[in-house]
C-alpha positions in Angstrom: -62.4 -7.8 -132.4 -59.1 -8.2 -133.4 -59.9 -6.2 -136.8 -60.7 -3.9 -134.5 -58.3 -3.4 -132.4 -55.5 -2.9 -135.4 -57.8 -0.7 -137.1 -58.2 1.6 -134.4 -54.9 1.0 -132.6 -56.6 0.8 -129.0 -56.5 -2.3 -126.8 -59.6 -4.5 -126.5 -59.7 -3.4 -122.7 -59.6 0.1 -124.1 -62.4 -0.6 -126.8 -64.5 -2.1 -124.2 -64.3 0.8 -121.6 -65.3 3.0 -123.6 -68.8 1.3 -124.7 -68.9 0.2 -120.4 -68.3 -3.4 -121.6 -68.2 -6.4 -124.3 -72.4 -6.6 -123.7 -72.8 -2.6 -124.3 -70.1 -2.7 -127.2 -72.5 -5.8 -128.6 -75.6 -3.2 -127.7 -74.4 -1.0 -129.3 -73.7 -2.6 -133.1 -77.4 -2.9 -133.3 -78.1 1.0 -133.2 -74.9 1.2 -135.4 -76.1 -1.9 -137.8 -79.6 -0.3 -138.0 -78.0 3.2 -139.4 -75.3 1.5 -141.8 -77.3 -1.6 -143.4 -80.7 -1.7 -142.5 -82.3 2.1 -142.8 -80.6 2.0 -146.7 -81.8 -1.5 -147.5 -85.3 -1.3 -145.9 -86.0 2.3 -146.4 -87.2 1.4 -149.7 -90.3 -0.7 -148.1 -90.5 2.3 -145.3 -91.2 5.2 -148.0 -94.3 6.8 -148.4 -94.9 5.2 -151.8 -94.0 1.4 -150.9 -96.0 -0.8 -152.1 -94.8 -4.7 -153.4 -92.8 -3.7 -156.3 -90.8 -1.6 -153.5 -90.7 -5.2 -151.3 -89.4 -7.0 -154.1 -86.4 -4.0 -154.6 -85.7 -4.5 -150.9 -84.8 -8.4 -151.5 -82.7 -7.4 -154.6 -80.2 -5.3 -153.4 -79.7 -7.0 -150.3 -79.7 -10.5 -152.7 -77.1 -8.3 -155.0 -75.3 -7.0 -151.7 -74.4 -10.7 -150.8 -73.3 -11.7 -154.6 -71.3 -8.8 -155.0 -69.5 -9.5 -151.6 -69.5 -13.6 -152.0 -71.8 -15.9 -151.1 -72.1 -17.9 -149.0 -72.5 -14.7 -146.6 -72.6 -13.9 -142.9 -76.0 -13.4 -143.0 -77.9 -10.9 -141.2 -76.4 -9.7 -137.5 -79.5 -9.3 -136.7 -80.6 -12.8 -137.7 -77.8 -14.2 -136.5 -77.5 -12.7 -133.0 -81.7 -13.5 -133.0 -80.5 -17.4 -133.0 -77.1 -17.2 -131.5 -77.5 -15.1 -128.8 -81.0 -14.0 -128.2 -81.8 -16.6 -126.7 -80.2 -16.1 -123.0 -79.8 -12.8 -123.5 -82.9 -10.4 -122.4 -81.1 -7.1 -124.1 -80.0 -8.9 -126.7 -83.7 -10.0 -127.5 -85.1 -6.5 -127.0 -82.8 -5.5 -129.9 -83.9 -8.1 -131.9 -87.8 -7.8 -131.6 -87.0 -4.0 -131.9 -85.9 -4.8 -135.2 -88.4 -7.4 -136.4 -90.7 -4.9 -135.1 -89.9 -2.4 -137.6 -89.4 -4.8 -140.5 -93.2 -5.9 -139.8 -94.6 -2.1 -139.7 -92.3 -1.8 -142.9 -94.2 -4.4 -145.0 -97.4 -4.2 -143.6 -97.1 -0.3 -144.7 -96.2 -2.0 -148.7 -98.9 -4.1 -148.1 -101.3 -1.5 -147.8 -100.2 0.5 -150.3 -100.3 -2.1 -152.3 -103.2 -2.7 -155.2 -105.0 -4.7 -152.5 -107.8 -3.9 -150.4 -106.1 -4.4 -147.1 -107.4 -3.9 -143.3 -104.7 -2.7 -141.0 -105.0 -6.1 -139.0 -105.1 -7.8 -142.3 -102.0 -6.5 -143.3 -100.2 -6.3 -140.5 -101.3 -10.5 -140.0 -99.3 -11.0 -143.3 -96.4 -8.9 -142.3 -95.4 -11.2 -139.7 -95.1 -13.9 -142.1 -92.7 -11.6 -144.1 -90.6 -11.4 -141.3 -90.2 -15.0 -140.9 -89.8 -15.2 -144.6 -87.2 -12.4 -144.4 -85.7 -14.2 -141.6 -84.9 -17.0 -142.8 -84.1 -15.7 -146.5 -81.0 -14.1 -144.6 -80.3 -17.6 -142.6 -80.0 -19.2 -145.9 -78.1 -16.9 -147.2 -75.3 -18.2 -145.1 -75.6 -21.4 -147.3 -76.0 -20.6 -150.9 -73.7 -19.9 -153.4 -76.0 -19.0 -156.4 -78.2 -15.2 -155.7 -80.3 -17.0 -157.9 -81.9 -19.6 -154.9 -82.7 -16.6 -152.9 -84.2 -14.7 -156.0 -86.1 -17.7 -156.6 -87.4 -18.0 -153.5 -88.5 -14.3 -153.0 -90.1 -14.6 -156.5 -92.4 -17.7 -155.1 -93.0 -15.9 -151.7 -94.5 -12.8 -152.9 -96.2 -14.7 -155.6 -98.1 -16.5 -152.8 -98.2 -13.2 -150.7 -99.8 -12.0 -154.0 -102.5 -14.8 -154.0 -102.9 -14.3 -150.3 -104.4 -11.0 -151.0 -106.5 -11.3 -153.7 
């Protein structure tokens, strides 16, 4: 907040009234976070041609993202709040199942257009494990120092996603 408030030169009481409060100003970064970091990162998995090649792209420039910038990262906001805050906060959580909501429509959407001969409920059963994977990918992303441990790890999980299916 304090970034904030020298960036834009307005007082934190100021920033605040004009989103109606800290929780709306909170709110609101979702929407925001959604536009700036997720819809360029996921809309890879999201496109009419996704399949698990376009999966695997996903996890690399988010993985190359975090390198680039340092890691250990911050993690994902969304993550983060989902733990954090989520928790005792019934907005908050909306926000967050909002978003895990789209990440699972996202993959099971790759799925399908994967190679694989995939039911709807089939895929959309193996989504939700994506999105924990995801999930936690992005908590550990907090802890690493080498891209390579994530890479690793995505490597193995879609291997197994790739046995799953077959």
């Amino acid at each position: 907040m304090d970034d904030l408030v020298r960036a834009t030169e307005v007082s934190r009481h100021g920033i605040y009234a004009t989103f109606g409060g800290k929780g709306a100003l909170f709110l609101a970064c979702f929407d925001k976070y959604q536009e700036t970091v997720v819809t360029p990162a996921f809309g890879i998995v999201e496109s009419t041609d996704a399949n698990l090649q376009s999966v695997s792209e996903y996890f690399e420039r988010q993985i190359s993202l975090g390198e680039t910038a340092g890691l250990p990262g911050p993690g994902c906001f969304v993550v983060n709040s989902a733990t954090e805050v989520a928790p005792n906060d019934p907005a908050v959580a909306e926000k967050v199942a909002i978003h895990n909501d789209r990440l699972r429509l996202g993959f099971a959407h790759a799925l399908r257009g994967s190679a694989f001969d995939l039911d709807q409920d089939k895929a959309l059963e193996l989504a939700d494990v994506m999105v924990i994977f995801t999930n936690g990918l992005w908590t550990s992303s907090r802890n690493v120092t080498e891209g390579n441990v994530l890479r690793q790890a995505v490597a193995r999980f879609l291997n197994l996603l790739t046995e799953a299916m077959q």
